[in-house]
Backbone as CSV, one residue per row, in Angstrom:
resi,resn,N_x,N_y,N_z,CA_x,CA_y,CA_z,C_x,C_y,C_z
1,UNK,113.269,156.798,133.030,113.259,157.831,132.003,113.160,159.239,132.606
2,UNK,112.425,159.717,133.910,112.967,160.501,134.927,113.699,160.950,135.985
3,UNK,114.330,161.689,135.968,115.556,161.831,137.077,114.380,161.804,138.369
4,UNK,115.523,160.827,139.197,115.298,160.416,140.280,114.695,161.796,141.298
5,UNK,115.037,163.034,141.421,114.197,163.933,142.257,112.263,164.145,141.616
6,UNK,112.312,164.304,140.266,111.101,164.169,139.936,110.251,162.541,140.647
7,UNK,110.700,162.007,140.452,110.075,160.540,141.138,110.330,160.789,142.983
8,UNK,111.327,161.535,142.770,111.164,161.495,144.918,110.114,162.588,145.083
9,UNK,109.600,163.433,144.101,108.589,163.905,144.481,107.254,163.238,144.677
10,UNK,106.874,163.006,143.441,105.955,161.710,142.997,105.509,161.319,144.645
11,UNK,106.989,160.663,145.292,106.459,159.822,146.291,106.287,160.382,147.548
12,UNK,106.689,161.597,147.136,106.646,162.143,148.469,104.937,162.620,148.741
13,UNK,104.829,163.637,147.463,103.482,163.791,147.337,102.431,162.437,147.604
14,UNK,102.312,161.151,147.218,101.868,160.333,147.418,101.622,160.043,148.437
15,UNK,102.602,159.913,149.691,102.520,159.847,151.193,102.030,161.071,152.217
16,UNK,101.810,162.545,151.187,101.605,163.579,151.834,100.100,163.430,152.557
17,UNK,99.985,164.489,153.608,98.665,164.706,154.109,98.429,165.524,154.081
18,UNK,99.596,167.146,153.703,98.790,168.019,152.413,99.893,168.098,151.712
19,UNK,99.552,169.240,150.717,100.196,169.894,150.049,100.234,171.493,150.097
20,UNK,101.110,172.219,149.883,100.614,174.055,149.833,101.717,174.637,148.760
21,UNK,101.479,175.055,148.458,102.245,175.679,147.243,102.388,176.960,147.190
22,UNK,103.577,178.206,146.742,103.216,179.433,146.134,104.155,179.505,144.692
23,UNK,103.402,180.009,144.188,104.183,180.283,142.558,103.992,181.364,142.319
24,UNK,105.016,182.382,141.798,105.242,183.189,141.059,105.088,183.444,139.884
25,UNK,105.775,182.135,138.743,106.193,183.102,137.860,105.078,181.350,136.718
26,UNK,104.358,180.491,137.552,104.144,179.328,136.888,102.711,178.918,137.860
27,UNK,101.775,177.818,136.871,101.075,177.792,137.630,101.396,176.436,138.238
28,UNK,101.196,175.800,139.224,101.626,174.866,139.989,101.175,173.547,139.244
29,UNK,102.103,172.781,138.868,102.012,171.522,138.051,100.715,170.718,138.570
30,UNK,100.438,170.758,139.653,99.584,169.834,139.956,97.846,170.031,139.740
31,UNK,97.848,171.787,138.991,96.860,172.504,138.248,96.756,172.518,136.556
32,UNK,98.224,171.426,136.625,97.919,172.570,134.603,97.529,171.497,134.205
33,UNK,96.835,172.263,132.734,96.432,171.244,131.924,97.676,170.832,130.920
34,UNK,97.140,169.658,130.029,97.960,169.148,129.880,99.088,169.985,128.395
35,UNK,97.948,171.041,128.049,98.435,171.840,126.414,99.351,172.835,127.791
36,UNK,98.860,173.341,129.023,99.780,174.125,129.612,101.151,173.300,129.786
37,UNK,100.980,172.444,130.824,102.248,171.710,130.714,103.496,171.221,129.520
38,UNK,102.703,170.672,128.697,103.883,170.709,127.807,104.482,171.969,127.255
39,UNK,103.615,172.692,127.036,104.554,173.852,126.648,105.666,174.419,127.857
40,UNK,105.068,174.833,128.827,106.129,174.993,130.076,107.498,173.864,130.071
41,UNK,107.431,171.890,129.155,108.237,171.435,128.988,108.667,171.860,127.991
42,UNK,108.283,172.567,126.891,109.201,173.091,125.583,110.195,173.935,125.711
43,UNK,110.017,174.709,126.982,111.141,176.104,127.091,111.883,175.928,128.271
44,UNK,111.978,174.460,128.421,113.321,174.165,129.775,114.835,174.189,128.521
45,UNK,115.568,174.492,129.150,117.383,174.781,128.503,118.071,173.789,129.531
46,UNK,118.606,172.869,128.906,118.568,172.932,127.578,117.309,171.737,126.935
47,UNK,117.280,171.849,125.936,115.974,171.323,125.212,115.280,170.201,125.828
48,UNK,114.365,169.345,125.694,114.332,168.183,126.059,113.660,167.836,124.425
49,UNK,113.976,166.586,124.429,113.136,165.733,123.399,111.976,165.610,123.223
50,UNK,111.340,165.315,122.013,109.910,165.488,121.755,108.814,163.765,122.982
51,UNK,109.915,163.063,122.966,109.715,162.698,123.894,109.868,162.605,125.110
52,UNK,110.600,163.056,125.163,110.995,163.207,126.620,110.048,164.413,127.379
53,UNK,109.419,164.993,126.297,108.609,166.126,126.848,107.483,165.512,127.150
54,UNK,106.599,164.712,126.390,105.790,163.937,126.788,105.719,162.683,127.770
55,UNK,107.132,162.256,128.313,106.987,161.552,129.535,106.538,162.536,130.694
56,UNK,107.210,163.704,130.587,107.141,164.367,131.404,105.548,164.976,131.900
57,UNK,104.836,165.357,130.344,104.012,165.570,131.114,102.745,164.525,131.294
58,UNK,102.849,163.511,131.353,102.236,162.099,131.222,102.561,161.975,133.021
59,UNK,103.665,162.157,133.481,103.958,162.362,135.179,103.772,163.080,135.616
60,UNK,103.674,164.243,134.961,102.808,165.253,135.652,101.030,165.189,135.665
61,UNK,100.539,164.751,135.007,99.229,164.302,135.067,98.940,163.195,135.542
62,UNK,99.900,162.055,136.109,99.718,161.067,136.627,100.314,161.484,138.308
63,UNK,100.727,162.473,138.276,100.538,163.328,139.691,98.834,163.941,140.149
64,UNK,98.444,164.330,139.311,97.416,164.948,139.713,96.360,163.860,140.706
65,UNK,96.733,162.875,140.288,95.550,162.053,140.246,95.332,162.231,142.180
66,UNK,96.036,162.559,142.984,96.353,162.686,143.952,94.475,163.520,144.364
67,UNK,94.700,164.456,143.566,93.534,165.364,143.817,92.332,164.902,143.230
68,UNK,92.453,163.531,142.466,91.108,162.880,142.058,90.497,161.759,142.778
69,UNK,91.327,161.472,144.153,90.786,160.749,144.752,89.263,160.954,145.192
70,UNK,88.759,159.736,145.621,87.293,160.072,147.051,87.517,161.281,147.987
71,UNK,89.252,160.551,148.467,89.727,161.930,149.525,90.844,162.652,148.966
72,UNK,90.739,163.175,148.662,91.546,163.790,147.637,92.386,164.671,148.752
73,UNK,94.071,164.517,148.464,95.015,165.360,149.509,94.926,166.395,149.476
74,UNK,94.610,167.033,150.471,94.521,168.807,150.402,95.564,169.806,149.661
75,UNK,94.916,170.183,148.981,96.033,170.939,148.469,95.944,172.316,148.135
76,UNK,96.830,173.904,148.953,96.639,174.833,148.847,97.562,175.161,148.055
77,UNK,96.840,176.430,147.177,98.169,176.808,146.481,97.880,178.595,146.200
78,UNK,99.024,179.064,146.243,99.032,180.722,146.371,99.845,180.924,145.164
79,UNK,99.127,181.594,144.435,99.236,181.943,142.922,99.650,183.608,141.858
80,UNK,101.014,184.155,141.989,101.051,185.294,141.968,100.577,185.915,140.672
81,UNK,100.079,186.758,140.408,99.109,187.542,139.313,99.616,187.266,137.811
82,UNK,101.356,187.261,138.192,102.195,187.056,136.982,102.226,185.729,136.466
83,UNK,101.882,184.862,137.453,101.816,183.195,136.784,100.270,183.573,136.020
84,UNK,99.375,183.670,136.712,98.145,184.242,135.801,97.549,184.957,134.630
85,UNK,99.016,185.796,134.579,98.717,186.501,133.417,99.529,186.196,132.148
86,UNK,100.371,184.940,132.049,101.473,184.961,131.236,100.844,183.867,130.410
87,UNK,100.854,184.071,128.887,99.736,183.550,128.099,100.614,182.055,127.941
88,UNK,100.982,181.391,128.795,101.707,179.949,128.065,100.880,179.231,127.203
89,UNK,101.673,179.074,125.798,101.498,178.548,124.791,99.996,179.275,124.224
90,UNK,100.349,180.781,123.962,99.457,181.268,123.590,97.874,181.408,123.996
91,UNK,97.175,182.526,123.668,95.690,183.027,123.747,94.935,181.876,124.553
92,UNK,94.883,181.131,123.415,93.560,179.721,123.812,94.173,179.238,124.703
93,UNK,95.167,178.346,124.854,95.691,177.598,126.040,96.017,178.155,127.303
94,UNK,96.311,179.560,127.414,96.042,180.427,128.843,94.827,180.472,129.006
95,UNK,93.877,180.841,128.069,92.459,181.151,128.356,91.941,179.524,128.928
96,UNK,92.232,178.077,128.575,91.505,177.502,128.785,92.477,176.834,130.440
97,UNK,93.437,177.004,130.234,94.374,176.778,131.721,93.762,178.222,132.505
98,UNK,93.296,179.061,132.940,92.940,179.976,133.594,91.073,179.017,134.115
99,UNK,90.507,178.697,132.764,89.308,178.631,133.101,89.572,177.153,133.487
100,UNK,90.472,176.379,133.559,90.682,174.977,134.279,91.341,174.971,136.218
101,UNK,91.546,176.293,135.853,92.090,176.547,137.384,90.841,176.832,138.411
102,UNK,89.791,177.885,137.347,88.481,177.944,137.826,87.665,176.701,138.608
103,UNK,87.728,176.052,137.427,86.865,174.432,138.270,87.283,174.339,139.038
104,UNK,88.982,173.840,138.966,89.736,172.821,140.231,89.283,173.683,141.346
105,UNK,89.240,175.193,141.539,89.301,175.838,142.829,87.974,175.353,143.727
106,UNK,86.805,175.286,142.579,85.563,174.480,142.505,85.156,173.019,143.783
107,UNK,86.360,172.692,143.711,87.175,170.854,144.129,86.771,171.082,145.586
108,UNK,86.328,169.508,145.859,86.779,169.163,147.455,88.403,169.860,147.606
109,UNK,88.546,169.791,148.774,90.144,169.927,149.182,91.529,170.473,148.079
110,UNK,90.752,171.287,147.184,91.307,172.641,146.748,90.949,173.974,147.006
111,UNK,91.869,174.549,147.442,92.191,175.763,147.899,92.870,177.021,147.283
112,UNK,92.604,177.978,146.174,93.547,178.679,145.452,93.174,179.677,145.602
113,UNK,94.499,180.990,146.247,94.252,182.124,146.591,95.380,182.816,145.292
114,UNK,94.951,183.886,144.956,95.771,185.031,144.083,96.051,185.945,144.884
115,UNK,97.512,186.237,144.690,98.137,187.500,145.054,98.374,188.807,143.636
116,UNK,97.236,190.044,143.560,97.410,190.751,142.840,98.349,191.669,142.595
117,UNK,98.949,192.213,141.597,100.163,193.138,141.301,99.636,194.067,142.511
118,UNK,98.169,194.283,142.248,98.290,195.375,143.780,98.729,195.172,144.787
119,UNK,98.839,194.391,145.450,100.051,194.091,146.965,100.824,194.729,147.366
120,UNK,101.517,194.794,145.507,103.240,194.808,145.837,103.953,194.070,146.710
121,UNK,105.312,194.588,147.320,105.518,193.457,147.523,105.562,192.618,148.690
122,UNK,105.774,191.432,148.899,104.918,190.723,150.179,106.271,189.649,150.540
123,UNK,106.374,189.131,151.459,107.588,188.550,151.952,107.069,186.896,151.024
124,UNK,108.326,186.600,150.536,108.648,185.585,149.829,108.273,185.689,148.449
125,UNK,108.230,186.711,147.758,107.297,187.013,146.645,109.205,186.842,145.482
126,UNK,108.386,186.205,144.581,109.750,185.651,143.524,110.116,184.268,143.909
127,UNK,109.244,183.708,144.284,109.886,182.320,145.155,108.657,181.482,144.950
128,UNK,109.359,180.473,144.218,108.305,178.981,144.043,108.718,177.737,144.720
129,UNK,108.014,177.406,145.639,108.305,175.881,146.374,106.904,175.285,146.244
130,UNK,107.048,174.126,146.815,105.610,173.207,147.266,106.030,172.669,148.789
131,UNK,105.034,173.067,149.423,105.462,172.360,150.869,104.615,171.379,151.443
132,UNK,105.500,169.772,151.334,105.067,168.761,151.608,104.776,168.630,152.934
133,UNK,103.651,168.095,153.432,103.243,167.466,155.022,103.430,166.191,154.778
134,UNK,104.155,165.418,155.311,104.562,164.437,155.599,103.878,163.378,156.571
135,UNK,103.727,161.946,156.744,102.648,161.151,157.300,103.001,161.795,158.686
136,UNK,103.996,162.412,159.142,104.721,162.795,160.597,105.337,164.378,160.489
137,UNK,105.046,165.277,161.075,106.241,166.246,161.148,107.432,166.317,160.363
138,UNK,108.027,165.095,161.394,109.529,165.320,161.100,109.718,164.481,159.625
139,UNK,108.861,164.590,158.716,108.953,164.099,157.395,108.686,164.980,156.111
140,UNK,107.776,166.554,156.776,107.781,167.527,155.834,108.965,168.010,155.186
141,UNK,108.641,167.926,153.811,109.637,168.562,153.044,109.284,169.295,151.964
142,UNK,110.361,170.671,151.945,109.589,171.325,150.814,110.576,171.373,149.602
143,UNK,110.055,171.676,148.114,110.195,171.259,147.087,110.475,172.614,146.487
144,UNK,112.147,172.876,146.350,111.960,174.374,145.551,112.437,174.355,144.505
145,UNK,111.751,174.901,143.188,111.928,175.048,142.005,113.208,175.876,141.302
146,UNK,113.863,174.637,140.837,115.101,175.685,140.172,115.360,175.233,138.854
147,UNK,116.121,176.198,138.022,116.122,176.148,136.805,117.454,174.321,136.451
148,UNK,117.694,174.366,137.539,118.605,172.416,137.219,117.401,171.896,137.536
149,UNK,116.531,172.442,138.485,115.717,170.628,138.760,115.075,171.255,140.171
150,UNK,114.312,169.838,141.052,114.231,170.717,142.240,115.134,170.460,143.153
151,UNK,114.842,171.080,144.067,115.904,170.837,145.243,115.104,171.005,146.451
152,UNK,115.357,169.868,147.442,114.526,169.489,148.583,114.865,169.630,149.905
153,UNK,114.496,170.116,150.408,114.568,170.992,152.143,114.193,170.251,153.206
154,UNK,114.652,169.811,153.930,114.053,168.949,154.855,114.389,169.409,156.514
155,UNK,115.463,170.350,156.444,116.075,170.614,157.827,115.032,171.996,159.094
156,UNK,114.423,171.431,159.517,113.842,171.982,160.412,113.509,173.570,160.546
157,UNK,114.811,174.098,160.505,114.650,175.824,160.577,114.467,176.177,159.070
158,UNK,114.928,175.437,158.280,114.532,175.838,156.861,112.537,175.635,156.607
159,UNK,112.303,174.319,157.339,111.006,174.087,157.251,110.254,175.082,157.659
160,UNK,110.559,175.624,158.812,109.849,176.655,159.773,109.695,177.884,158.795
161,UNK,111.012,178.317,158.445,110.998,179.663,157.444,109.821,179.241,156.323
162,UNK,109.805,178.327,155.843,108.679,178.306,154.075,107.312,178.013,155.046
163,UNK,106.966,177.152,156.057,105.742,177.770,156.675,105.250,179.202,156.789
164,UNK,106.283,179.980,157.306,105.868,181.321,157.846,105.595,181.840,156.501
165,UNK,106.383,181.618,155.689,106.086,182.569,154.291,105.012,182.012,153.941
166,UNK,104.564,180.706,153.659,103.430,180.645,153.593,102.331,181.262,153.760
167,UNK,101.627,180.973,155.816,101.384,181.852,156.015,101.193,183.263,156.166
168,UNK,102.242,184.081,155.730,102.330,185.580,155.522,101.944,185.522,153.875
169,UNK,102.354,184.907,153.446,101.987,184.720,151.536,99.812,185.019,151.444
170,UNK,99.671,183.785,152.286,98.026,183.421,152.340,97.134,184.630,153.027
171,UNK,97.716,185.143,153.835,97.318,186.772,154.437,97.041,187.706,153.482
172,UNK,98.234,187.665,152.557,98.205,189.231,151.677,97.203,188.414,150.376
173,UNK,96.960,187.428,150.095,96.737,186.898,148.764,94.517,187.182,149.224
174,UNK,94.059,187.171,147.767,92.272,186.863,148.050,92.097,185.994,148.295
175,UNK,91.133,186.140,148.914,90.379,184.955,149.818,89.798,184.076,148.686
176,UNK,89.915,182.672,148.183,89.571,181.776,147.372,87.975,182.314,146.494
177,UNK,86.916,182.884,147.455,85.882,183.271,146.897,86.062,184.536,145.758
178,UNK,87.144,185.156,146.420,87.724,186.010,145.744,88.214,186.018,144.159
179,UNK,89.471,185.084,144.465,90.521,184.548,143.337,89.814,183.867,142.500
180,UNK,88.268,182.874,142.805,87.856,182.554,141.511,87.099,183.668,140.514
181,UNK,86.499,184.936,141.355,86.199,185.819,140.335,87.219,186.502,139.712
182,UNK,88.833,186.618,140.648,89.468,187.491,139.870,89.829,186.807,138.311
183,UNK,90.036,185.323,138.784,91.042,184.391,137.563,89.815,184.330,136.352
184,UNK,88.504,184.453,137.039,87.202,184.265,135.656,87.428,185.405,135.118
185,UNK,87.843,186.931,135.849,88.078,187.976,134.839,88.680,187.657,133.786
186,UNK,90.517,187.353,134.564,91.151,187.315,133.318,91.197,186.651,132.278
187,UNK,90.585,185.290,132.031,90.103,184.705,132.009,89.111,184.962,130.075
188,UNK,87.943,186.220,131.156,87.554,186.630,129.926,88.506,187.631,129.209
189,UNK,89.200,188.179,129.885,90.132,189.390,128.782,91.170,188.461,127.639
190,UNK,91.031,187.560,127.559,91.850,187.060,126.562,91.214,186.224,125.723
């Protein structure tokens, strides 16, 4: 009932030994709740079905579980101000997906840094992937978000480039102690 790249994620994530993420314009599936998620499935084009929206996010929460283990897979994620501030599915459900991002940051082996509009702009900024670690090196692959679906990177110099942005991403972004007071601000402003 899901296209086969959503499930090669699934498994990829499953076999990972981390995860790292940056998002722009969304908060990283493997954070939202579940009133966030579906709505983020209501406004894909073209439509999906009232069910089909709910498989979807039934796999997306049956992703998470990754991070509910004993050892739960590490997972960093760099979060730009604009995924933070964009009320999906209205007032309450940003307010309570903002204060659900709070806990998780809370988590064993979660890691969430914010990059503020103050920055400006920072190399790779407009750009959402997830970058898989793989049981080996030569098995990382990263996961970039496009409006068909995702599309998956596996070739070496491409790998190297979404590391570095990474790293240069995690430099300019607050330091996690940081990002949970900034996200409790916004948090309360709504």
């Amino acid at each position: 009932m899901l296209p086969p790249t959503l499930l090669n994620i699934a498994e990829l994530e499953h076999h990972a030994t981390a995860l790292w993420s940056a998002n722009t314009a969304h908060i990283p599936g493997l954070l939202q709740t579940t009133d966030h998620a579906r709505e983020i499935f209501r406004q894909v084009v073209p439509e999906f079905s009232r069910s089909d929206i709910e498989h979807r996010v039934s796999h997306r929460l049956q992703r998470q579980a990754l991070l509910d283990q004993n050892e739960p897979t590490p997972f960093r994620a760099i979060i730009h101000e604009a995924a933070l501030r964009i009320p999906v599915g209205g007032h309450a459900v940003a307010k309570r997906q903002l204060e659900h991002l709070v806990e998780q940051s809370e988590r064993k082996g979660i890691t969430i840094q914010a990059i503020p509009f103050a920055i400006g702009a920072y190399p790779g900024s407009g750009q959402t992937f997830l970058y898989i670690h793989g049981p080996v090196p030569r098995l990382d692959t990263v996961s970039l978000d496009q409006s068909h679906g995702p599309v998956l990177v596996d070739a070496e110099a491409e790998l190297d480039t979404y590391r570095n942005l990474l790293h240069r991403m995690e430099s300019v972004a607050l330091p996690p102690e940081k990002t949970r007071d900034f996200i409790h601000k916004l948090a309360t402003e709504l």
